[in-house]
N, C-alpha and C positions, 0 to 999 in steps of 0.2 A: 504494500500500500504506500502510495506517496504521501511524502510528508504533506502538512496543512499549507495551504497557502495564505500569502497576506489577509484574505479578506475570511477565509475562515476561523485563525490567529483571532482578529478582530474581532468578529463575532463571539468566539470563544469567551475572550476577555469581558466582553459586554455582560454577557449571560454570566459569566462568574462574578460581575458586582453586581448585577441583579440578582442573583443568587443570595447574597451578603444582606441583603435586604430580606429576605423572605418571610422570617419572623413577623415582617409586621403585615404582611399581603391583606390580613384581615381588616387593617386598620390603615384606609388610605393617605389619612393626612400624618401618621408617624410616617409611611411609606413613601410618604413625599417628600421629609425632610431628611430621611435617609438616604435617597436618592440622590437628594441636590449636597450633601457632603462626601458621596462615594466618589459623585461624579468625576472630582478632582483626579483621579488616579489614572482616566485615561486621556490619550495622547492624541485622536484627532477627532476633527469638527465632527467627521464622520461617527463616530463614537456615539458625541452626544445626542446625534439623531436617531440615533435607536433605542440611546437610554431614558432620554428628558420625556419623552410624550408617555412614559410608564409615573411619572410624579405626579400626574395629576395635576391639583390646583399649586401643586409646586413646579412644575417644567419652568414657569421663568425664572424662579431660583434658581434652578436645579441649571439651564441655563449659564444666568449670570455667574453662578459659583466657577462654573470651567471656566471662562471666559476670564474672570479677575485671577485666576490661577495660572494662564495663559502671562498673564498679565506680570506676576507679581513673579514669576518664575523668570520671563525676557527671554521668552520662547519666540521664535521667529516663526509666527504666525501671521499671515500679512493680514490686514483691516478688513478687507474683503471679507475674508472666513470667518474672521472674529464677529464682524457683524451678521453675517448669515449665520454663528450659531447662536444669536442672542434670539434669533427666532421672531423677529417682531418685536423687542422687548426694549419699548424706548428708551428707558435709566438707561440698562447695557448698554448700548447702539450709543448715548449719551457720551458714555463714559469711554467708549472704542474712541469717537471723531475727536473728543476732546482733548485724549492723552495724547495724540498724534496728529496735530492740525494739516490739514492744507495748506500749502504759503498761499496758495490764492484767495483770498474771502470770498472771491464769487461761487468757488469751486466748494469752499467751507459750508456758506448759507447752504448752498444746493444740497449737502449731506446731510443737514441738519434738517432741512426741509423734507429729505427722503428717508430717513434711516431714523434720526429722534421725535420722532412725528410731536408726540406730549409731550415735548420739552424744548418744541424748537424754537420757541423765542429765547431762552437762555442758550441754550448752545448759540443760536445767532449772534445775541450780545455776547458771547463769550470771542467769537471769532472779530468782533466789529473792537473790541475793547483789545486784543490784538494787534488787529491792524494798524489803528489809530496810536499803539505803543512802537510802532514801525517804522512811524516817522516816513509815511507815502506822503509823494512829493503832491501838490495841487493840481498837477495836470493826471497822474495815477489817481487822486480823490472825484476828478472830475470824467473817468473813466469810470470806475466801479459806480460813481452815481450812476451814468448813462444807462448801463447793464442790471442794475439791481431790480430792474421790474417792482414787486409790490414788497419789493424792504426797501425802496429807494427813502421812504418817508425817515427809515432807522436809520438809515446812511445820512442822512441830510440830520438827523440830529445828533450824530457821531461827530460833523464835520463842525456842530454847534460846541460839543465839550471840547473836541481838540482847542477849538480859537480860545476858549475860555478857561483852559488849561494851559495854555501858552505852546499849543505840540503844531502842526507842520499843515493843517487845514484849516480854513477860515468859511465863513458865512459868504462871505463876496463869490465863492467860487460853486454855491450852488444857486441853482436854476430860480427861478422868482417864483413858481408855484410852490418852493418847498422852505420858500426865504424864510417865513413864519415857526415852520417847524425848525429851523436853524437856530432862527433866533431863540425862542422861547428855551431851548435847551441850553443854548450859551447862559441865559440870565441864571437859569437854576443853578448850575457850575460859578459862576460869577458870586453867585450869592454863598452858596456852600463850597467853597474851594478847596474842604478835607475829602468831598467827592473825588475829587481827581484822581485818574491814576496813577499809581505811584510810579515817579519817572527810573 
């Protein structure tokens, strides 16, 4: 007989940490929190797609756990997989785009708008307060405005803290429809100047 091949190894492996759980098969939500600490032990995304849909109302744990393990270990896993095995699971998918930005903020929004669905206005600010630490020159501030579609409004009020934090964008260089939202965001920075961020 020949030896097992990679994907039956695999399988194997699966099955013997769901095995580890069995004890609790009776009772699905120990079953699920069992699951989402086993999970850690195996080594690819693949794995996790065989194990997590067995946790139940735990799979996005169960989840997140490989994934922050992934994570905390500096396993070379590229973002792609990390976020396909968060499964839908915006915190994860959050904390995948966040640890590892985009240098392009268009490219940033776009992921955060795909991948952290329930969190994407923080992840957006997270990428916009980025940027704006970047020190993009006026005519780059005056491109990602062009391009931002419907976070251009966030963009143009990024471009209100820089001036009002003293960083490399001003109000003169967005468009008159978004002048208002420039401005108003400049005054709140103006007025709270421990907002800023730290240079």
């Amino acid at each position: 007989m020949p030896p097992p091949g990679p994907l039956e190894m695999r399988a194997a492996t699966v099955a013997s940490t769901r095995a580890s759980c069995a004890p609790y098969e009776d009772v699905p939500e120990v079953l699920g929190v069992c699951l989402a600490q086993r999970v850690v032990s195996l080594e690819s995304a693949a794995d996790v797609e065989l194990l997590c849909p067995s946790a139940g109302a735990w799979e996005a744990g169960c989840r997140q756990a490989w994934v922050d393990e992934q994570v905390r270990l500096g396993r070379d896993v590229p973002d792609e997989r990390l976020i396909a095995a968060c499964g839908g699971n915006s915190d994860c998918a959050f904390q995948v785009i966040d640890r590892a930005p985009s240098p392009d903020v268009l490219v940033q929004m776009t992921r955060c708008e795909t991948y952290a669905v329930a969190y994407q206005s923080d992840c957006i600010g997270h990428a916009l307060h980025r940027w704006v630490n970047a020190r993009p020159t006026p005519e780059q501030g005056a491109a990602v405005l062009a391009a931002a579609g419907r976070n251009a409004k966030r963009v143009a009020m990024y471009h209100g803290m820089s001036e009002a934090c003293g960083y490399t964008l001003a109000c003169s260089g967005v468009p008159e429809a978004l002048a208002t939202d420039c401005q108003t965001s400049a005054t709140l920075y103006r007025q709270s100047p421990a907002r800023c961020p730290a240079r």
